[in-house]
Each structure stands twice: as structure tokens, then as C-alpha cells.
C-alpha positions as a printed Julia matrix, in Angstrom:
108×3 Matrix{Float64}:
   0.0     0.0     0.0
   1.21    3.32   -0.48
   1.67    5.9     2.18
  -2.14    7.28    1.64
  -3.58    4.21    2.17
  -4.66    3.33   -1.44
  -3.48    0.31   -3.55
  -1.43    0.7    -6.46
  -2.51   -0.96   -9.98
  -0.02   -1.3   -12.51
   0.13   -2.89  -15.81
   2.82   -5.81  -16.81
   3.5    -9.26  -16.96
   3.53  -12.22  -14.63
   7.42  -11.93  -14.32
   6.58   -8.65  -12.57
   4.69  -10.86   -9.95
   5.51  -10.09   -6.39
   4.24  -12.15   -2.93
   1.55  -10.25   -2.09
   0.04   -8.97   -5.58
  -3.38   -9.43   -6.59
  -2.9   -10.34  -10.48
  -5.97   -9.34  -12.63
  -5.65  -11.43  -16.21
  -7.87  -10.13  -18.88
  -9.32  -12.83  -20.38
  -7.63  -15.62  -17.91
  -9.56  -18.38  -16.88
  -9.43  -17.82  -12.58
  -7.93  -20.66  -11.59
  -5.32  -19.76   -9.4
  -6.98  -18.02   -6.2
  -5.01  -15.15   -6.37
  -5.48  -14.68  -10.34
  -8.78  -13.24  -11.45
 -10.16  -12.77  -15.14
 -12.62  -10.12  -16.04
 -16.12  -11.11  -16.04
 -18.23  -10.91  -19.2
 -21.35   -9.99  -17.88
 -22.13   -8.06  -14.71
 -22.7   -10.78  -11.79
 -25.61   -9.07   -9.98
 -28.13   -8.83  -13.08
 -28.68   -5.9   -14.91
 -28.89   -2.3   -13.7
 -28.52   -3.14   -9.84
 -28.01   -0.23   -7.65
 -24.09   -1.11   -7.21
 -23.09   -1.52  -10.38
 -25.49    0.44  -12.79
 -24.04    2.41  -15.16
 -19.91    1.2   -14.17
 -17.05   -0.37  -15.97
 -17.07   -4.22  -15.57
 -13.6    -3.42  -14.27
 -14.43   -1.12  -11.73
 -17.3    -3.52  -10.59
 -14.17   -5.9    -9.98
 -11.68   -4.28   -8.63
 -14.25   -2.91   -5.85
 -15.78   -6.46   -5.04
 -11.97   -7.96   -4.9
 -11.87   -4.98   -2.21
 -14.76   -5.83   -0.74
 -13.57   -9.76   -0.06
 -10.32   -8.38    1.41
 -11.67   -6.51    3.6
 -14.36   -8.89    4.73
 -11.81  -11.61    5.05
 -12.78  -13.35    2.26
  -9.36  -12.91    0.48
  -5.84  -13.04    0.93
  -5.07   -9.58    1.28
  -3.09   -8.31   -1.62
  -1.04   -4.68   -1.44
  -0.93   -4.24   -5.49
  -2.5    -5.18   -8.42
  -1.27   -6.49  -11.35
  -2.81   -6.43  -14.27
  -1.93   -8.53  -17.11
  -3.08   -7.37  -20.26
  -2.56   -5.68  -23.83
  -1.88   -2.27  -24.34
  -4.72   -0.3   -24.6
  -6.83   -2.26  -22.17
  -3.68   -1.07  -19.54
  -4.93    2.5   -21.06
  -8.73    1.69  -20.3
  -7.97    0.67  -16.87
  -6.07    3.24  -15.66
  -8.57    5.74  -17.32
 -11.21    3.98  -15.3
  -9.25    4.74  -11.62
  -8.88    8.59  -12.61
 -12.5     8.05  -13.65
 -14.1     6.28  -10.98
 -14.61    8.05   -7.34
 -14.95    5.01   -5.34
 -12.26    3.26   -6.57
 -10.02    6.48   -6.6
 -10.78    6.18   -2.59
  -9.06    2.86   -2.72
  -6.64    2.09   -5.32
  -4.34    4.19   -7.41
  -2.27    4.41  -10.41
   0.85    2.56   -9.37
């Protein structure tokens, strides 16, 4: 974590792993516990009060938040994500974008 409390995100490749990342794979199948892929469709049905209107990533990245906190996940003090190019871009568009996952994560 950084010194304001946030989590850091960054964009690279597994050989950039480190202990206590959280590693985000577009497209990856979830296997590992501490590897997560991006869903395709949003989990809690359409137009739900949490999610309406937000980025399938930022629905993510807040409920992988939400299971750390409650205990329900190994807690992680990065993110990696592993992914092309522009969807890097995207997602670190989406945390200057996004006020409630500004509160918790930053660019890293």
C-alpha cells in the first residue's frame, strides 16, 4: 500500500509478480486463487443499484476490495494487471474516472 492508504494498480507481466500482488488477467480463466479474469457480464443482473451504469472493471476491482476486507481474500497490497496495451490504457482511465475506486486504489 502506499503511504495514503490506497493500492497501487499497474500494468505488466507475470514476471513482474511479487508475494503479495493481486494479479488481474484479462481474459484468464481464474484458476489460481489469487489470479482473477474479467467477467463478461455483470454478476448481480442488470442495472442493480451497485453496479449500474460502471465499468465491468471497476465492478471488480471494488468487489476484490470488498472480499479483502471482509476476510474473504488473501489480502493483496498491489494489483497487477496482465493485459494488452490499450486495455492497460482503459484501466487506468477507469481509476482517474471512478470516485470510489479512486478512494481505494491508485495508479501505481
Amino acid at each position: 500500500m502506499s503511504a495514503d492508504q490506497r493500492i497501487p494498480v499497474t500494468a505488466g507481466s507475470l514476471e513482474g509478480r511479487r508475494p503479495l500482488d493481486l494479479v488481474i488477467v484479462a481474459g484468464g480463466n481464474g484458476t489460481d486463487r489469487t489470479i482473477v479474469s474479467l467477467p463478461e457480464a455483470d454478476p448481480h443482473g442488470f442495472g442493480c443499484d451497485c453496479c449500474a451504469g460502471r465499468e465491468p472493471w471497476a465492478t471488480i476491482l471494488g468487489e476484490l476490495f470488498a472480499e479483502m476486507v471482509r476476510g474473504k481474500r488473501p489480502a493483496f497490497d498491489r494489483v497487477l494487471a496482465v493485459m494488452d496495451h490499450s486495455d492497460a490504457n482503459r484501466l487506468m482511465a477507469i481509476l482517474a474516472e471512478d470516485r470510489l475506486l479512486a478512494a481505494r486504489y491508485r495508479r501505481g
